[in-house]
C-alpha positions in Angstrom: -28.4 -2.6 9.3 -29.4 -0.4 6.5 -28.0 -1.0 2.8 -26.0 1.9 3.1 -24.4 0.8 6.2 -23.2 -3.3 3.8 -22.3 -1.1 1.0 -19.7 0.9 3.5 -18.9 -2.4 5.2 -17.8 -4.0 1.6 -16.2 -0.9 1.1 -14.0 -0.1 3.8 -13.5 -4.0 3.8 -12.0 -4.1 0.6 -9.4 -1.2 1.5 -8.7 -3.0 4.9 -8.2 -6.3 3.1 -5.6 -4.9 0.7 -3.7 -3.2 3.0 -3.7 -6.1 5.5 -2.6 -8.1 2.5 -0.1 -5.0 1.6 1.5 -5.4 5.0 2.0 -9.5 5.3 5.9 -10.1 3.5 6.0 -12.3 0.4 3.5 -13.7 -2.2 0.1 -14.8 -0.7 -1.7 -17.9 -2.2 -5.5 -16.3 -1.6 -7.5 -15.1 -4.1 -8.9 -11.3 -4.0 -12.5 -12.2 -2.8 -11.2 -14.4 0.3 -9.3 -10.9 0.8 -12.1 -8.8 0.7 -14.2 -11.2 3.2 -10.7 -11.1 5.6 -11.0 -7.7 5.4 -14.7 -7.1 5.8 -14.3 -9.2 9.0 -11.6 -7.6 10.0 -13.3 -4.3 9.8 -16.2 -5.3 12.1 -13.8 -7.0 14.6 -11.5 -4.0 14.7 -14.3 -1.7 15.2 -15.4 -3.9 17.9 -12.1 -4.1 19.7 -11.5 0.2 19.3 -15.1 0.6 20.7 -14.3 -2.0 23.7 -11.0 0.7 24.2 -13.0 4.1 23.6 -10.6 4.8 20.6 -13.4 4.5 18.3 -15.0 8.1 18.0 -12.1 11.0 18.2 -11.7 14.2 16.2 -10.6 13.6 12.6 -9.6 10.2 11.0 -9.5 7.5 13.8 -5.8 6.3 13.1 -6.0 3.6 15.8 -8.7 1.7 15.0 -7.9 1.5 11.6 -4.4 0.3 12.5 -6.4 -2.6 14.3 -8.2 -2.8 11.6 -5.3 -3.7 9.1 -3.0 -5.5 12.1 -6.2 -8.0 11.7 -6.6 -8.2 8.5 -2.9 -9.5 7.9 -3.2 -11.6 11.2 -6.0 -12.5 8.4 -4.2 -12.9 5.6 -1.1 -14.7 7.1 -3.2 -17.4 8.6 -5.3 -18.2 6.1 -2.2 -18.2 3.5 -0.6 -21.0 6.0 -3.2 -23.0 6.2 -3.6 -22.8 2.1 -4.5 -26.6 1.9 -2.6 -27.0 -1.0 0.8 -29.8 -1.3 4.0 -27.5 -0.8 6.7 -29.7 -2.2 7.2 -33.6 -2.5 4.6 -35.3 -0.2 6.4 -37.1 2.7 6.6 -40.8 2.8 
């Protein structure tokens, strides 16, 4: 992979990231570069998955894949907001 093609995947990574973030309801407890790396992964997963279903290379913008694209990166998001780590509330006793 050439430098140009990292710089695009940060790119298009960050955008996928917000907008997965955009789309997941309520206040998430992740900071903005765990987004960016949710995104970035979703990106490259997505593309994956729309390249496994030959939705990957049409005429104009490819809607579909980057509707997978963002449907993983809030998949993303959401999980990795649940699974925060952090006390919610009085422990239990």
């Amino acid at each position: 992979m050439e430098i140009s093609g990292i710089i695009s995947a940060i790119i298009i990574g960050i955008i996928i990231g917000v907008l997965g973030r955009l789309v997941v309801p309520g206040r998430q407890r992740i900071g903005i570069l765990l987004t960016i790396v949710v995104g970035i992964v979703a990106a490259l997963i997505g593309a994956a998955i729309a390249n496994a279903f030959d939705v990957s290379d049409t005429n104009g913008i490819d809607w579909i894949e980057w509707l997978i694209q963002i449907g993983l990166a809030a998949v993303g998001v959401a999980a990795l907001d649940r699974s925060g780590g952090r006390s919610r509330g009085r422990a239990r006793r």
